[in-house]
MARBA-3410 file (N, C-alpha, C, O; in Angstrom, 1 decimal):
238
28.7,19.8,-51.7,28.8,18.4,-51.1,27.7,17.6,-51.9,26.6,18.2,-51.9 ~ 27.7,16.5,-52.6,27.2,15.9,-53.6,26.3,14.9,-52.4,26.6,15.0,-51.2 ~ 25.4,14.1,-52.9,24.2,12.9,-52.0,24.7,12.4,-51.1,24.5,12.2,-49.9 ~ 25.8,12.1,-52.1,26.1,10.3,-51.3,27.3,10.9,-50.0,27.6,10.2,-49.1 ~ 27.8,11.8,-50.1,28.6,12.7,-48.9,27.6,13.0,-47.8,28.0,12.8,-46.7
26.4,13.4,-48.2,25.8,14.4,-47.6,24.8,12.8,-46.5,24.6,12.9,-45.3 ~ 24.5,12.0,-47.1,23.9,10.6,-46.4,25.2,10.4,-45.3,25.0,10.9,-44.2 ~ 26.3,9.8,-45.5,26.9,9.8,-45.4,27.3,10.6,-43.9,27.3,9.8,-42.9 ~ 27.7,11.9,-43.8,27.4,12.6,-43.1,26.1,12.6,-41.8,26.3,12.5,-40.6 ~ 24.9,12.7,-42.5,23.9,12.4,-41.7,24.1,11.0,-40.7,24.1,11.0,-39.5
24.2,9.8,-41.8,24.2,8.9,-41.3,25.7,8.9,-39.6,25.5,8.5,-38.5 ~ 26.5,9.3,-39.9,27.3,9.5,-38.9,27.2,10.8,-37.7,27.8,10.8,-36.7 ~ 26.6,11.4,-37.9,25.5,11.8,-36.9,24.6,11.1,-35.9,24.4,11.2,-34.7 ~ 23.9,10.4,-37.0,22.9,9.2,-36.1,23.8,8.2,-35.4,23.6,7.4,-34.5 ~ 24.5,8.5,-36.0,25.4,6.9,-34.7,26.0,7.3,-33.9,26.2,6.4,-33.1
26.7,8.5,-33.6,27.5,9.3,-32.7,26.1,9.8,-31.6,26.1,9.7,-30.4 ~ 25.0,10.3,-32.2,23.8,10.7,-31.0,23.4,9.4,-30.5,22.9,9.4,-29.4 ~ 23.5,8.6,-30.9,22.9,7.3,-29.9,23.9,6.7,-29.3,23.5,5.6,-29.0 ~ 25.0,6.9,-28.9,26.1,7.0,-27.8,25.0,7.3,-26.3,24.9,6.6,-25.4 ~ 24.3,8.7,-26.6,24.0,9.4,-25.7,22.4,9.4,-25.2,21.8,10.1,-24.4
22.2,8.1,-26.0,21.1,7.9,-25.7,20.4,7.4,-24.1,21.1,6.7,-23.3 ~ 19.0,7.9,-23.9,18.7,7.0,-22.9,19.1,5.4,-22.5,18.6,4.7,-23.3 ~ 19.6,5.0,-21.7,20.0,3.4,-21.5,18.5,3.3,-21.4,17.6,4.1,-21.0 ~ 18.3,1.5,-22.1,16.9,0.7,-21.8,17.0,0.0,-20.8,17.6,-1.0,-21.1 ~ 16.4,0.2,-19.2,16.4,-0.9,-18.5,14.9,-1.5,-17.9,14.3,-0.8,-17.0
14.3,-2.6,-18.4,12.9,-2.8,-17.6,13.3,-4.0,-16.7,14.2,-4.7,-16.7 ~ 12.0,-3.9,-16.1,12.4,-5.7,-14.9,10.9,-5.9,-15.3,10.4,-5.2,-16.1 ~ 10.3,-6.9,-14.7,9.2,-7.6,-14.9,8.9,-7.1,-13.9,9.6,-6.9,-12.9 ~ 7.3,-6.9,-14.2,6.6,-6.2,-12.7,6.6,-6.4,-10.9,6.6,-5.7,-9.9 ~ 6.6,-8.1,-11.4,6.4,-9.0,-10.4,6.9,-10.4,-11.0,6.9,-10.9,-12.1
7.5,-10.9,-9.3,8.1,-12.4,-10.2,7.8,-12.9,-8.8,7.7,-12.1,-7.9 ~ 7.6,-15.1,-8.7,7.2,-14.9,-7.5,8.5,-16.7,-7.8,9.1,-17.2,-8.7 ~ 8.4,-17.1,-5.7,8.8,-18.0,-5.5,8.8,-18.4,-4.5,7.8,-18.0,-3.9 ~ 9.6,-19.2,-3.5,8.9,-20.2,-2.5,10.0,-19.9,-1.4,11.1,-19.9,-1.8 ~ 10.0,-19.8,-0.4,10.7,-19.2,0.6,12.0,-19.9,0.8,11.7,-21.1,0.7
13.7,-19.6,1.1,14.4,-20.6,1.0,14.9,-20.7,-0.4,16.0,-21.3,-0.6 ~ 14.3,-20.3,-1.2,14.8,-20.9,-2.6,15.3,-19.8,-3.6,15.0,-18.6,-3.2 ~ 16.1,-19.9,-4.6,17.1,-19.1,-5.6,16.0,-18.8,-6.5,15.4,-19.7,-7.1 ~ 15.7,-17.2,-6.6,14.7,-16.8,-7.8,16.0,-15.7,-8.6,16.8,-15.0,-8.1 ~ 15.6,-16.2,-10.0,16.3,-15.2,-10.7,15.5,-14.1,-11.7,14.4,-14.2,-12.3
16.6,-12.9,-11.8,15.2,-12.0,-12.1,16.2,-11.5,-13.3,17.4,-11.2,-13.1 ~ 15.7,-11.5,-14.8,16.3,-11.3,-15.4,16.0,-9.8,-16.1,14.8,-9.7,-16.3 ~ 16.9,-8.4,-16.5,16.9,-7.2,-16.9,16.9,-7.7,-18.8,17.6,-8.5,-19.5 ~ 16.0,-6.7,-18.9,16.0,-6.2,-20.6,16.7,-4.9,-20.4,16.2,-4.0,-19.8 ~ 18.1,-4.9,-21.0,18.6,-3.8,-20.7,19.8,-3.8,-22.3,20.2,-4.7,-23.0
20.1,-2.6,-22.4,21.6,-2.3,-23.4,22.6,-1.7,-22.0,23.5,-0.9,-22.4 ~ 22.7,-1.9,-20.5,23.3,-1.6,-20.0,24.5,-2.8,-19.7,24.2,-4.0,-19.7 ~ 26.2,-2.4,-19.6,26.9,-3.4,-19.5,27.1,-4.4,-18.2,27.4,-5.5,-18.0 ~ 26.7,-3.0,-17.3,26.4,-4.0,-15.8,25.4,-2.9,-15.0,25.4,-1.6,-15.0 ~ 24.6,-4.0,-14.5,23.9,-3.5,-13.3,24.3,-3.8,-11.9,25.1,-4.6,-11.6
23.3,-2.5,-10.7,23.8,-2.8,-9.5,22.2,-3.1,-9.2,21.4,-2.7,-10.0 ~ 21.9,-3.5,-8.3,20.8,-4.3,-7.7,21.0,-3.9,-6.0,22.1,-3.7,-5.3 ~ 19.4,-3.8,-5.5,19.4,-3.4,-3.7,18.3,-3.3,-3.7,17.6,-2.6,-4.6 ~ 17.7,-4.2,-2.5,16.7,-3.8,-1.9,16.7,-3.2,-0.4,17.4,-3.5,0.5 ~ 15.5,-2.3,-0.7,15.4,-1.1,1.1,14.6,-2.5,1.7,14.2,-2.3,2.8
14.5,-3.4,1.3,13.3,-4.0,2.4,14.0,-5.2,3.4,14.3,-6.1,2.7 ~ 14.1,-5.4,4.3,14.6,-6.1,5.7,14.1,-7.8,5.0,12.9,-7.9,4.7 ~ 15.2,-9.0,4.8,14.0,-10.0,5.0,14.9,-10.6,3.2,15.4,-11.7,3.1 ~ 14.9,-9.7,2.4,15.1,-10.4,1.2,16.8,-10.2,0.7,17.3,-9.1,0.5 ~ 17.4,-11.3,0.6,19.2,-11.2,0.7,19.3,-10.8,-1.0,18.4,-11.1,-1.8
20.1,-10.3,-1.2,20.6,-10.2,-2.8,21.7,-10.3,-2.9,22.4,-9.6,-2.1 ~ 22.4,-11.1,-4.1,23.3,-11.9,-4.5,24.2,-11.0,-4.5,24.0,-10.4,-5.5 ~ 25.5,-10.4,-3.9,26.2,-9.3,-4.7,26.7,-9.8,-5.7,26.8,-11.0,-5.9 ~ 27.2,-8.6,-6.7,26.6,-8.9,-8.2,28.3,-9.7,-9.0,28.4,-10.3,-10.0 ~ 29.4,-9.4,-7.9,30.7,-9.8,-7.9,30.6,-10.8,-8.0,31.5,-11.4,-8.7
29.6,-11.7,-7.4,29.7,-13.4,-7.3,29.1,-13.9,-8.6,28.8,-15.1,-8.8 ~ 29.0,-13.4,-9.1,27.8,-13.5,-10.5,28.5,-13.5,-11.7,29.2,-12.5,-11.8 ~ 28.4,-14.5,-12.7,28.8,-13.9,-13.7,28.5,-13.6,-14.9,29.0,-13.9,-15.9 ~ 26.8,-12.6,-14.4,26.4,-11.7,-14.6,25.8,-10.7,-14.3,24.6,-10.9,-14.1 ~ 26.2,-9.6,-14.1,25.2,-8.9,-13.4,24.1,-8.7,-14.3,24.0,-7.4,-14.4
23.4,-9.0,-14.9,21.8,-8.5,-15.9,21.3,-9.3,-15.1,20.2,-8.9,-14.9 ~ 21.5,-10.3,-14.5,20.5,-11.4,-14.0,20.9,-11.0,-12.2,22.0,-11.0,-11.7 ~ 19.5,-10.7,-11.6,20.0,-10.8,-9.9,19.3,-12.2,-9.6,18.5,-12.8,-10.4 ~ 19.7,-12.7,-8.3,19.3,-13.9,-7.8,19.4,-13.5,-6.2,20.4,-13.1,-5.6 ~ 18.3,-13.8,-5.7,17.2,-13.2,-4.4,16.9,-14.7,-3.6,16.5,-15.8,-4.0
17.3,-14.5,-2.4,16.4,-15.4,-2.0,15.6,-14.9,-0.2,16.2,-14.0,0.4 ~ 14.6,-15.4,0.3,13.9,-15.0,1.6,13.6,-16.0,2.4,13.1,-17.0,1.9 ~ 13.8,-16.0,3.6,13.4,-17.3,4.6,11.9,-17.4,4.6,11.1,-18.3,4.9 ~ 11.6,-15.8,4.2,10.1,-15.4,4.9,9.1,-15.1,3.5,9.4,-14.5,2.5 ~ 7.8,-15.6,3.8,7.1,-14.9,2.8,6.7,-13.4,3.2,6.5,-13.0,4.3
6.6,-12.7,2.0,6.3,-11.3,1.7,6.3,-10.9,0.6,6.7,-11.6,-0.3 ~ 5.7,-9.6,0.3,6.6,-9.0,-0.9,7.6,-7.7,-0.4,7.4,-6.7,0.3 ~ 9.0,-8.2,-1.3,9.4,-6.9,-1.4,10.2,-6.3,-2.6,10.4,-6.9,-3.7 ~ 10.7,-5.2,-2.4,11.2,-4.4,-3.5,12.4,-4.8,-3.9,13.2,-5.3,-3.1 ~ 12.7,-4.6,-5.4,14.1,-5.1,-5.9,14.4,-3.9,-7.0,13.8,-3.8,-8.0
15.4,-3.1,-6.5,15.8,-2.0,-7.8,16.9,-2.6,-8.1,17.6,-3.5,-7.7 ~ 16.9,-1.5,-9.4,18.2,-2.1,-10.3,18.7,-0.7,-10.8,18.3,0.3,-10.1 ~ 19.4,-0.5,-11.6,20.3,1.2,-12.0,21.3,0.8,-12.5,22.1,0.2,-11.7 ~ 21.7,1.3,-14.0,22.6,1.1,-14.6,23.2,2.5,-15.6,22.7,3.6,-15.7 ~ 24.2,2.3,-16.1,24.4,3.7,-17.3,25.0,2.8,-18.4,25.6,1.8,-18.3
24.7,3.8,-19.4,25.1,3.3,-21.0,26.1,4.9,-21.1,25.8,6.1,-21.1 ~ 27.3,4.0,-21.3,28.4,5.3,-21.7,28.3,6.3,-20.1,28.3,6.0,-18.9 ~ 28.1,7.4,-21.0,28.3,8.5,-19.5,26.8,8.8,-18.9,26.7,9.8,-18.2 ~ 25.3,7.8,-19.4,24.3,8.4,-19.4,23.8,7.2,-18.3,23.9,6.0,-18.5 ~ 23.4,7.8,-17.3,23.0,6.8,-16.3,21.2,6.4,-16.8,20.5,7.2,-17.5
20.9,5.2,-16.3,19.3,4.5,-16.2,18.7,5.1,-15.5,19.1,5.7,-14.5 ~ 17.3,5.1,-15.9,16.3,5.2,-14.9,16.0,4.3,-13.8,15.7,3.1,-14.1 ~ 16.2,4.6,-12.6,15.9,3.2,-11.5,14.8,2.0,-11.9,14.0,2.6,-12.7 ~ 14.6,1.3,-11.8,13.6,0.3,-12.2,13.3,-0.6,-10.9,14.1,-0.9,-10.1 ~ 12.1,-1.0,-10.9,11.8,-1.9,-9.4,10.8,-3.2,-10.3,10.3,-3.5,-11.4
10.9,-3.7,-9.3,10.1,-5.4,-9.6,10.1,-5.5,-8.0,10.9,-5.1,-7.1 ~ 8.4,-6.5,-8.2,7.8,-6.5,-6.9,8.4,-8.3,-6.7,8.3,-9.2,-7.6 ~ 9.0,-8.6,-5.5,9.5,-10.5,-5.6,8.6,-10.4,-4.4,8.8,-9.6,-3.4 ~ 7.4,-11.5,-4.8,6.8,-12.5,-3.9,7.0,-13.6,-3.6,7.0,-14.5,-4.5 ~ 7.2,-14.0,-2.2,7.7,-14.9,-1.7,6.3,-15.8,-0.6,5.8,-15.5,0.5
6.3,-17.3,-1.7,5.3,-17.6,-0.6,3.7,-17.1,-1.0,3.5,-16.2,-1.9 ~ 2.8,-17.7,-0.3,1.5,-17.5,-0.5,1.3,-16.2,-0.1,1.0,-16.3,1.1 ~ 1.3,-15.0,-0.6,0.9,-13.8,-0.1,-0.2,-13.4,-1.3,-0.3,-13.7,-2.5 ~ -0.9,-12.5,-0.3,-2.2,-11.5,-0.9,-1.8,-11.1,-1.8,-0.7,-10.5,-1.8 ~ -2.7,-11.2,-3.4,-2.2,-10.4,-4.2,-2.4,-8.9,-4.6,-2.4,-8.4,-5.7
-2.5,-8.3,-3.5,-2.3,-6.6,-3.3,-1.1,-6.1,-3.8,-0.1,-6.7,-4.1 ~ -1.6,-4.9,-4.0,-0.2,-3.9,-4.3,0.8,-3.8,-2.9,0.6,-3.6,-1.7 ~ 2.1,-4.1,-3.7,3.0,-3.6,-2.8,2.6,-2.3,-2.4,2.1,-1.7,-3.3 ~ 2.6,-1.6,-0.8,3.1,0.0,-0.7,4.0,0.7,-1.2,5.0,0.0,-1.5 ~ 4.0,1.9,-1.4,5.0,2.8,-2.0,6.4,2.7,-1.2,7.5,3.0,-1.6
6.0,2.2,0.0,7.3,2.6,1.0,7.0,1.5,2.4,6.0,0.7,2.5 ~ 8.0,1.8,3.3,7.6,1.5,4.6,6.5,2.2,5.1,6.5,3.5,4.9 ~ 5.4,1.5,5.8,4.6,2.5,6.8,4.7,3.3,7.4,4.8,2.7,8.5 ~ 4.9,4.6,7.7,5.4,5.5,8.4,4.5,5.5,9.8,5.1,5.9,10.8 ~ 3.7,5.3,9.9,2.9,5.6,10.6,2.4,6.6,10.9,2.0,7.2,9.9
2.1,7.3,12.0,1.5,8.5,12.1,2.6,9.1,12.7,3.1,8.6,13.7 ~ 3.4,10.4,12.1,4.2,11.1,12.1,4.6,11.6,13.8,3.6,11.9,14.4 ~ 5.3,11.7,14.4,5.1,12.3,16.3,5.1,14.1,15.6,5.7,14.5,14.7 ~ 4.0,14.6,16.4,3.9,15.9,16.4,4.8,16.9,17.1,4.7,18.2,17.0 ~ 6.1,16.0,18.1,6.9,16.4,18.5,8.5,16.1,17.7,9.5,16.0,18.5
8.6,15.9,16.1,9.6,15.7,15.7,8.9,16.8,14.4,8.1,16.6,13.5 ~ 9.6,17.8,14.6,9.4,19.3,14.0,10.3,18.7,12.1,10.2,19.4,11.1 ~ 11.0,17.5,12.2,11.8,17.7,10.8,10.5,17.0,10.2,10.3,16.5,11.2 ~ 9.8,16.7,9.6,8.4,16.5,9.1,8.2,17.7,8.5,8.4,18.0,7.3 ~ 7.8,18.5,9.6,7.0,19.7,9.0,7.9,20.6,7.8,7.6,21.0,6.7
9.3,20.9,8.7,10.3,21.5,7.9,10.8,20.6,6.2,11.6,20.9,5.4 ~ 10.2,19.6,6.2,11.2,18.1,5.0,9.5,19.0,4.2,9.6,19.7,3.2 ~ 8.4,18.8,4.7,7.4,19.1,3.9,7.5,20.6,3.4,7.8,20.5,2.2 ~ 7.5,21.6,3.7,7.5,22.6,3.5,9.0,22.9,2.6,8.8,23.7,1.7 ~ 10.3,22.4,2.8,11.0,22.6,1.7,10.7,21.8,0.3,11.0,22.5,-0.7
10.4,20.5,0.0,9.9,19.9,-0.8,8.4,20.7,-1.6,8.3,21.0,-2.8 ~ 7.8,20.8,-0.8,6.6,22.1,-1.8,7.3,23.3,-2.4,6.7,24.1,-3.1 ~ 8.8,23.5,-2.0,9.5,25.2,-2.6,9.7,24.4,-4.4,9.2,25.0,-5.4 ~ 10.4,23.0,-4.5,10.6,22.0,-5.2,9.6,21.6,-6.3,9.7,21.8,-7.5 ~ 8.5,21.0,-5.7,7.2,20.4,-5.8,7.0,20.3,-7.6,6.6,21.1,-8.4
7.5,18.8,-7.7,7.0,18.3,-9.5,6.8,16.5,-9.5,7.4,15.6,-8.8 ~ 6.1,16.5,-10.4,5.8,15.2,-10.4,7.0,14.4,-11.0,6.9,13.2,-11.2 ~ 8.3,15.0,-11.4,9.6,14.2,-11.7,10.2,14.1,-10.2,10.6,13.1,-9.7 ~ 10.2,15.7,-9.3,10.9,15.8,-8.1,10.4,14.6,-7.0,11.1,13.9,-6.2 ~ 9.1,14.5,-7.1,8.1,13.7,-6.4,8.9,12.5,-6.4,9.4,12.2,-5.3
9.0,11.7,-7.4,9.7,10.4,-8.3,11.1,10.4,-7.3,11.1,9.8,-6.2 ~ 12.2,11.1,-7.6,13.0,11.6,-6.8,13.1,11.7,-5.2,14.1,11.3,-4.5 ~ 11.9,12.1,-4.7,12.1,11.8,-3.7,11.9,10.6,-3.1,12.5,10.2,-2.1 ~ 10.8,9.8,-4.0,10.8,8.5,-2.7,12.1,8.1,-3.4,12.8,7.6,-2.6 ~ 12.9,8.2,-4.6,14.0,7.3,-4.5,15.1,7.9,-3.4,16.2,7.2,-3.2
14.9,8.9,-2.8,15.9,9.8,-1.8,15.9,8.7,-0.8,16.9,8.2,-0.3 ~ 14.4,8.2,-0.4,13.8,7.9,0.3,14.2,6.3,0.5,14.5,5.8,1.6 ~ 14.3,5.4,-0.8,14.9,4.6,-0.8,16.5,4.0,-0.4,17.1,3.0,-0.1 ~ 16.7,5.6,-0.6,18.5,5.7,-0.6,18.7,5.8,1.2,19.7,5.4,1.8 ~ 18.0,6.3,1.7,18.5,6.4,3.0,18.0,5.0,3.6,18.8,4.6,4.5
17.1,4.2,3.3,16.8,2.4,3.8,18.2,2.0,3.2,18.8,1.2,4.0 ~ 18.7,2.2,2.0,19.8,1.5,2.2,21.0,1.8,2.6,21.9,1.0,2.6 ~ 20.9,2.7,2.8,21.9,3.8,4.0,22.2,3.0,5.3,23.2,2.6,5.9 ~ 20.8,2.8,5.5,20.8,2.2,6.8,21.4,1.0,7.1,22.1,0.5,8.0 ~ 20.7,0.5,5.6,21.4,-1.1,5.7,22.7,-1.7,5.4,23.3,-2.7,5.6
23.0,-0.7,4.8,24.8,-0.1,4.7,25.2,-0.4,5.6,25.8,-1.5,5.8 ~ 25.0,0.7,6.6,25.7,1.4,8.4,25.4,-0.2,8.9,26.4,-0.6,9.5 ~ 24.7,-0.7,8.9,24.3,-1.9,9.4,25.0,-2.9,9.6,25.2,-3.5,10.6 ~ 25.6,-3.4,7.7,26.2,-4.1,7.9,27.6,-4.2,7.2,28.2,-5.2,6.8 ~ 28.2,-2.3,7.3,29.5,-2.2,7.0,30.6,-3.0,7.9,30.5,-3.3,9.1
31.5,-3.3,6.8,32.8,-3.5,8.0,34.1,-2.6,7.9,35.3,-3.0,8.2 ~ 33.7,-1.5,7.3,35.0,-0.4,7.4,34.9,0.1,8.8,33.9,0.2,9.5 ~ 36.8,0.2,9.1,36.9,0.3,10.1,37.2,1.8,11.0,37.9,2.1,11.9 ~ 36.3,2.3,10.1,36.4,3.9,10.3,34.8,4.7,9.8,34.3,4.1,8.9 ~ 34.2,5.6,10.2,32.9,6.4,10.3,33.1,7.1,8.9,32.1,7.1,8.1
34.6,7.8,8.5,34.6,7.8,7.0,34.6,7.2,5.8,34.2,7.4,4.7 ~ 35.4,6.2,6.5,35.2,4.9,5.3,34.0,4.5,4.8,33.9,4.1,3.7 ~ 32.9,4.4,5.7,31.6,3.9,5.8,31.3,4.9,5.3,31.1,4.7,4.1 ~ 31.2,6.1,5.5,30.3,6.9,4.7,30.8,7.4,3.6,30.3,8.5,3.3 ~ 31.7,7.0,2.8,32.2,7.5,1.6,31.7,6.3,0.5,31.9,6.4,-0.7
30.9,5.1,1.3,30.6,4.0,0.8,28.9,4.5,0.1,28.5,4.5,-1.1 ~ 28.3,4.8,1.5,27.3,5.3,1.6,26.9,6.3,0.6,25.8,6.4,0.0 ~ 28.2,7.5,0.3,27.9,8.5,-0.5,28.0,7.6,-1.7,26.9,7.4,-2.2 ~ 28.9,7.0,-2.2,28.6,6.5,-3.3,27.2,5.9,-3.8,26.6,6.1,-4.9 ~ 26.8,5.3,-2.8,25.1,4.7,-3.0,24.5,5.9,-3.4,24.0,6.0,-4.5
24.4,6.4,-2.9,23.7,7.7,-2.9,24.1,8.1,-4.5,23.1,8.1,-5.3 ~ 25.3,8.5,-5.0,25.4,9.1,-6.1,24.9,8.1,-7.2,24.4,8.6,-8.3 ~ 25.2,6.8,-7.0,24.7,6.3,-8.3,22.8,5.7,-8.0,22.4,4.9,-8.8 ~ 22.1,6.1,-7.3,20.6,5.9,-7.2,20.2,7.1,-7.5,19.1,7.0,-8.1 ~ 20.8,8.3,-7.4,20.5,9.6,-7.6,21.2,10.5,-8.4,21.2,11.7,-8.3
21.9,9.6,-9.5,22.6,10.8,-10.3,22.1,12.1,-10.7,22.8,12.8,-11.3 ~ 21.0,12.3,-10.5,20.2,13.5,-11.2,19.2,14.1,-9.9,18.1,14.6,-10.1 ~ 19.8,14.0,-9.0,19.5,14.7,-7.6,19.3,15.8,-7.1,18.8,16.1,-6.0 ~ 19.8,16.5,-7.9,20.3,18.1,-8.2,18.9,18.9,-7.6,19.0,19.8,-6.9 ~ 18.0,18.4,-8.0,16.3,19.2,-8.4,16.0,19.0,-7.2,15.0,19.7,-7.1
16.2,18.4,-6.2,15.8,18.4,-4.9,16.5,18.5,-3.8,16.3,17.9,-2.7 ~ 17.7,19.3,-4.1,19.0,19.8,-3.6,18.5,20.2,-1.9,18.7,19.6,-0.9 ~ 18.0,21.1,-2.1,17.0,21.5,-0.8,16.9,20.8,0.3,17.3,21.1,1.4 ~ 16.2,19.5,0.0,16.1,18.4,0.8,16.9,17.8,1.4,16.8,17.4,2.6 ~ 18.0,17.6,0.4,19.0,16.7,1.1,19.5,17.3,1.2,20.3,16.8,2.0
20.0,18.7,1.1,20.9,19.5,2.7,20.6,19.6,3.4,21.4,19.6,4.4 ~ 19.1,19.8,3.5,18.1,20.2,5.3,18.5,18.8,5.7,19.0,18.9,6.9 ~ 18.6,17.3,5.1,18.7,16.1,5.9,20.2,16.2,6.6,20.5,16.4,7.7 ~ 20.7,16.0,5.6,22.6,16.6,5.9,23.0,17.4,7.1,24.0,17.1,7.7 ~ 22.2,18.4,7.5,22.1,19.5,8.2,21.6,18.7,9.5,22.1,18.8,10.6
21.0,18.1,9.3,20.3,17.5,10.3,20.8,16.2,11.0,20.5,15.8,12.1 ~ 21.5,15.7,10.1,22.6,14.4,10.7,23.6,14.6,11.4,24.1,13.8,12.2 ~ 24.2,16.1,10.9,25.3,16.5,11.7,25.2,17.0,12.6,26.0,17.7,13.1 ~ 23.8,16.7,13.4,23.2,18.0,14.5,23.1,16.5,16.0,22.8,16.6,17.2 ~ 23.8,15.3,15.0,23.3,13.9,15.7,24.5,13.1,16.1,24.8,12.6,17.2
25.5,13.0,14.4,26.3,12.2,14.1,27.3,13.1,13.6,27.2,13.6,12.5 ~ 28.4,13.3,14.4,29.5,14.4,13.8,30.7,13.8,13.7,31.7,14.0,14.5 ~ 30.7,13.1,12.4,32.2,11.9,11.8,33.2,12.9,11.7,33.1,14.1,11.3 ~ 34.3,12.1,12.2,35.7,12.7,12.0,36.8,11.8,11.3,37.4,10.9,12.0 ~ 37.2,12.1,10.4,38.1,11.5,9.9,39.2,10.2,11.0,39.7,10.2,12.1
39.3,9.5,10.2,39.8,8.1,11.7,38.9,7.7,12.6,39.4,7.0,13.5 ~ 37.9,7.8,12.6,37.1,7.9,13.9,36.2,6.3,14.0,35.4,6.1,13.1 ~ 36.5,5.3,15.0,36.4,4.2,15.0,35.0,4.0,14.7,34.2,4.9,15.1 ~ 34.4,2.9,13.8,32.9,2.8,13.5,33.1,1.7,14.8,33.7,0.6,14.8 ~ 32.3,2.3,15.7,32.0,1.4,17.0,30.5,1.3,16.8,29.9,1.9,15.9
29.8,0.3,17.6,28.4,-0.7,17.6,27.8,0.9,17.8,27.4,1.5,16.9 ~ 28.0,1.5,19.2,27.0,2.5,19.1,27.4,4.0,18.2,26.7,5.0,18.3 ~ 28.3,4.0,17.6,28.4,4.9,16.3,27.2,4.7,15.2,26.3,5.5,15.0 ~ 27.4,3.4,14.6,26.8,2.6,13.9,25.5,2.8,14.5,24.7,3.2,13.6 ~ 24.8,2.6,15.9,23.2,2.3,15.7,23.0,3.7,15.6,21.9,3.9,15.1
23.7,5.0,16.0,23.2,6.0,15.9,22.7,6.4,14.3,21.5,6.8,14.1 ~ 23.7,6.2,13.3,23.4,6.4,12.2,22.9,5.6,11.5,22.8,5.8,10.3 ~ 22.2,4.4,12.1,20.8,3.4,11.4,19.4,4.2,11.7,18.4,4.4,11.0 ~ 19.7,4.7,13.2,18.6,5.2,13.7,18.2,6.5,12.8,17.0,6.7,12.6 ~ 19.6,7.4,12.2,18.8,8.6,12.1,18.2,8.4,10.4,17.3,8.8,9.7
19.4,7.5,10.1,18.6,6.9,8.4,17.5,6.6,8.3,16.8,7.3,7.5 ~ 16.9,5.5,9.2,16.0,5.3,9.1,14.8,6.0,9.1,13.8,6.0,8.3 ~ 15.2,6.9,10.4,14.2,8.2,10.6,14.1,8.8,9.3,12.9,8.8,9.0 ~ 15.0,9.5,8.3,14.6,10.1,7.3,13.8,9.2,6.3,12.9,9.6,5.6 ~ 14.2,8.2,6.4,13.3,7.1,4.9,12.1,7.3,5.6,11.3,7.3,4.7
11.5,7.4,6.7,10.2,7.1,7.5,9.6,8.1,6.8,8.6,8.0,6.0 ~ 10.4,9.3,7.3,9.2,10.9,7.1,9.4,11.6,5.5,9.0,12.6,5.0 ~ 10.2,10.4,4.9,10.7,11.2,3.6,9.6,10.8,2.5,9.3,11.4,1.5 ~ 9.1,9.3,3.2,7.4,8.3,2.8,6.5,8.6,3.0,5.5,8.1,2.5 ~ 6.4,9.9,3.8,5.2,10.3,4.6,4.9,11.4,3.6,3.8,11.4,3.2
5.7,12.5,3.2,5.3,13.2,2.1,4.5,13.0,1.1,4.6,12.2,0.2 ~ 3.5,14.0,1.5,2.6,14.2,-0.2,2.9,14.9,-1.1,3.4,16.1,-1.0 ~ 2.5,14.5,-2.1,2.8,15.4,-3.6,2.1,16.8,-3.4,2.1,17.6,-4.3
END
């Protein structure tokens, strides 16, 4: 094989591996604006569309359908605060790393956002705590760690899913739900453990059956037990 084949060659290598490259997605740390009002938050990304959600009660996000673009989300809050705004996208068959930006709304303290909702102080009579800790240390890495609060994330918007689905069935809703779940956690695998002990534990609460009407108290059952897990899932230490 003579040079100019052999460049050639290489060079078509390098362009076939960057197919499979990591997708680039950043947001800006923090973006701020005035309560009532349209903030737009724009992604540096090579992704073709993003999905956008926030776990936090209080801040509306644009669904991304109405948009005609999803790289740009547009947020707005009645209330001042700060809260969280993820994003997650894939290039080809290679999903993003989640990305968050802190949106301040309003004259607030310039403190760090928390990692999560406050959990508060755990009840010493709710034994899934101790059992969610003790399988997470079988796990225990500072990538799995990462993973979990996004688990953790995933079940606030679980909640807020169940909350404000209008499928008219307990399956339909949760096949919505699973999807959330698979595209925040494509790479979930590593903390497999966890989310079956939760799984295990939902069905010990909430036992869906195919057809099965999503009624008001269907529905608060399974905000209630979501929420409970994003609670104790924050309360975990590394």
């Amino acid at each position: 094989m003579n040079r100019r084949m052999l460049l050639v060659c290489l060079l078509a290598l390098l362009l076939g591996s960057s197919a499979w490259a990591q997708p680039v997605l950043k947001l800006p740390v923090e973006v701020k604006g005035e309560p009532a009002t349209f903030i737009r938050i724009a992604a540096n990304t090579d992704c073709k569309e993003l999905r956008w959600f926030s776990p936090d009660p209080g801040l509306a996000v644009f669904p991304v359908d109405l948009l005609k673009n999803s790289l740009t989300a547009v947020v707005t809050s009645a209330r001042p605060g700060r809260y969280r705004l993820y994003a997650y996208g894939a290039k080809g068959d290679v999903p993003s790393e989640v990305a968050i930006v802190v949106v301040v709304i309003g004259d607030t303290p310039p403190t760090p956002i928390p990692p999560g909702p406050d959990p508060g102080p755990i009840p010493p009579s709710d034994p899934l705590f101790n059992q969610l800790q003790t399988t997470y240390r079988g796990v225990a890495s500072e990538e799995n760690y990462r993973l979990l609060k996004l688990l953790a994330a995933g079940y606030q918007q679980a909640a807020k899913m169940a909350r404000e689905s209008q499928q008219p069935t307990v399956d339909l809703m949760f096949a919505d739900i699973r999807e959330g779940f698979r595209r925040l956690l494509p790479s979930g695998e590593a903390i497999l453990p966890v989310r079956k002990l939760l799984e295990a534990e939902l069905g010990k609460h909430v036992k869906p059956v195919v057809g099965m009407p999503l009624t008001d108290e269907v529905r608060a059952a399974y905000v209630r037990q979501f929420e409970r897990y994003a609670t104790l899932l924050e309360a975990i230490k590394p």
